[in-house]
PLY file of the C-alpha trace (Angstrom):
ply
format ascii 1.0
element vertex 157
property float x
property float y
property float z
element edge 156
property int vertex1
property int vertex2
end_header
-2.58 241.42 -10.69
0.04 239.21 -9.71
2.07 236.60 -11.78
0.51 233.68 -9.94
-3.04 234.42 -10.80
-2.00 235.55 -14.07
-0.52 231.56 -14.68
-3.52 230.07 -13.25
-5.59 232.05 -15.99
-3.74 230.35 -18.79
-3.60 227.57 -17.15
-7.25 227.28 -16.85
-7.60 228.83 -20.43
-5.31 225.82 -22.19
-6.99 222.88 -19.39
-10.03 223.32 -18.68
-10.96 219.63 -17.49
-8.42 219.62 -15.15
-9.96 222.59 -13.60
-13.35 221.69 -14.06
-12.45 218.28 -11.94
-11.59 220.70 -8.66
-15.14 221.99 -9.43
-16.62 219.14 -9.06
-15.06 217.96 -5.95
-15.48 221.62 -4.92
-18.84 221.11 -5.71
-19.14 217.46 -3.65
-17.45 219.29 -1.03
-19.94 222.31 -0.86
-23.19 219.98 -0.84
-21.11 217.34 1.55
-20.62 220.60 4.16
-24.38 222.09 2.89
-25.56 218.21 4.75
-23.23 218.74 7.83
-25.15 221.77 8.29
-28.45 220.36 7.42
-27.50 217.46 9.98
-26.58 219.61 12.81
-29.22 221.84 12.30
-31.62 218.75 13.06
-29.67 217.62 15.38
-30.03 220.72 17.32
-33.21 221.15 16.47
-33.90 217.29 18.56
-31.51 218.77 21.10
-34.29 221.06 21.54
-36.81 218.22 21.24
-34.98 216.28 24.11
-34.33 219.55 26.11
-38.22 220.43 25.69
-39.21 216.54 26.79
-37.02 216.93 29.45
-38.27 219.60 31.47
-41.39 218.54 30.51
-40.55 214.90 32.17
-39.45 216.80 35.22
-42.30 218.72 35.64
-44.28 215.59 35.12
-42.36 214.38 38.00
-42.50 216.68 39.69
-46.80 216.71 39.59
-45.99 212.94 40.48
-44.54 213.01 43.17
-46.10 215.63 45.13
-49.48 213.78 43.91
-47.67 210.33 45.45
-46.92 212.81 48.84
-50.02 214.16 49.31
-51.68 210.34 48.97
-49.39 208.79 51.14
-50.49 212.05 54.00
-54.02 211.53 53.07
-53.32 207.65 53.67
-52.03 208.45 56.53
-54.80 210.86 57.96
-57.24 207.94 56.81
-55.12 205.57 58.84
-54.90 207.68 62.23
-58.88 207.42 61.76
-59.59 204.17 60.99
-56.90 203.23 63.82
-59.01 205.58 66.01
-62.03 204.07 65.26
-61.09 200.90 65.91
-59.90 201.84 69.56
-63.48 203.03 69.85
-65.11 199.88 68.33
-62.90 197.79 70.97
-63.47 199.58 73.62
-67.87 199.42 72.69
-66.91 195.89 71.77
-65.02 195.01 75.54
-68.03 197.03 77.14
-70.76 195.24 75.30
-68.75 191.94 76.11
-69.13 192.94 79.83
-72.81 193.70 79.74
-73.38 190.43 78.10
-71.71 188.56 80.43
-73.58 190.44 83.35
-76.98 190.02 81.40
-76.21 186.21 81.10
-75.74 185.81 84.99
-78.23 188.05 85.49
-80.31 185.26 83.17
-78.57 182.60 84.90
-80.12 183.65 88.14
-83.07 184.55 87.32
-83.62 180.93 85.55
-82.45 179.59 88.94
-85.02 181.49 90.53
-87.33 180.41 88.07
-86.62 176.60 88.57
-86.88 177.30 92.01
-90.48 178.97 91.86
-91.10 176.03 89.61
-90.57 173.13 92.33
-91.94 175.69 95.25
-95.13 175.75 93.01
-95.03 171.86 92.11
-94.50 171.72 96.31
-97.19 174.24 96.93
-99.27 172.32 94.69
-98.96 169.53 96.35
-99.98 170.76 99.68
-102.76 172.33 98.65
-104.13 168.90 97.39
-102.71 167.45 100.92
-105.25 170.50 102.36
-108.35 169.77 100.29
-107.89 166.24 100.93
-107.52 167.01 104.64
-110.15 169.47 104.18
-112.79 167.40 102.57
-111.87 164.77 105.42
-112.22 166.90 108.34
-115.72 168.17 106.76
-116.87 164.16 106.55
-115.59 164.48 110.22
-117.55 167.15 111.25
-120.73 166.54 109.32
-120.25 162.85 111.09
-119.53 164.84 114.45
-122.72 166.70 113.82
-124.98 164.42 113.19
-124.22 162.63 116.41
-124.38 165.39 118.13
-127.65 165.95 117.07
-128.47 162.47 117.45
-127.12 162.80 121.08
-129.54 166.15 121.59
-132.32 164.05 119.98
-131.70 161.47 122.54
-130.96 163.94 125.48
-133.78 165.78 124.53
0 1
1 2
2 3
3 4
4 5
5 6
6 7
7 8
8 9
9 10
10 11
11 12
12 13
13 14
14 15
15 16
16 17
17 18
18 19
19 20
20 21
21 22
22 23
23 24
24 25
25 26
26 27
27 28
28 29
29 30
30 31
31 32
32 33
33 34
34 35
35 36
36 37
37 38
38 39
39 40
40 41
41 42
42 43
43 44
44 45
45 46
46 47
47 48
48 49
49 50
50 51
51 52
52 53
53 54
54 55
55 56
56 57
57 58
58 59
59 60
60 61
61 62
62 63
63 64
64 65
65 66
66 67
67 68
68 69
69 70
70 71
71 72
72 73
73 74
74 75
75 76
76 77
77 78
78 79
79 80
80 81
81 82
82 83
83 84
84 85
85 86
86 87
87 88
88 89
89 90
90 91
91 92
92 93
93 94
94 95
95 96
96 97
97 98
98 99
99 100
100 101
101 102
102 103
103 104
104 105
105 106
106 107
107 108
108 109
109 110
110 111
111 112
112 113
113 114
114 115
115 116
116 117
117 118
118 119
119 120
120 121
121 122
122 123
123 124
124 125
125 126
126 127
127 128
128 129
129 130
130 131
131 132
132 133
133 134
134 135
135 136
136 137
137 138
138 139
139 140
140 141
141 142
142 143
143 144
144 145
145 146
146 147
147 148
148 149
149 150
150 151
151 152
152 153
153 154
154 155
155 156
């Protein structure tokens, strides 16, 4: 034993309070450090918590936007047809405007032709009252004709 440690015994032995107040700040010391440790073991321990939601955000990013890419090629397929389809559905559409327009000269001329047939037949009409008329006169004329003549071979006779 040394002389120093020897002195500190006595000192200790004839004070006790003095020693007994590095105790307790010894003491506040020791649970002071005991809540640093307690502290940083929570504090890693939500490092890990942070470090966990991390990855697990970029993963979740990750899903996202490879979910956003594939919509946006999907879109983009569905676009190429729809754009597709509507070249089609012109095309039908400017075809089906020429047939129409064919069909409604077609009709045009054919309603022409119809008018046409109309007044011929109105015309036609006509004339064949003209020749009944004429007919029914030239039969008076003959009957008339006849009857002379008959008179005349009546007479002659």
């Amino acid at each position: 034993m040394n002389f120093n440690d020897v002195s500190a015994f006595l000192d200790l032995v004839k004070d006790p309070a003095k020693y007994n107040k590095y105790i307790a700040e010894m003491k506040v010391e020791q649970d002071r450090l005991t809540y640093l440790i307690e502290q940083k073991t929570k504090l890693d321990s939500v490092d890990g918590f942070v470090q966990s939601a991390e990855k697990s955000m970029n993963i979740a990013k990750a899903k996202a936007e490879k979910i956003v890419a594939d919509a946006e090629k999907e879109i983009e397929k569905r676009q190429a047809v729809y754009d597709k389809m509507m070249a089609e559905a012109t095309k039908k559409q400017q075809a089906a405007d020429t047939s129409l327009g064919l069909v409604n000269e077609k009709l045009a001329s054919a309603q022409a032709a119809l008018s046409e047939a109309k007044s011929r037949e109105a015309g036609l009409a006509k004339a064949e009252a003209a020749i009944t008329s004429r007919t029914e006169s030239l039969n008076t004329l003959i009957a008339e004709y006849e009857e002379k003549v008959a008179k005349l071979r009546a007479v002659m006779s």
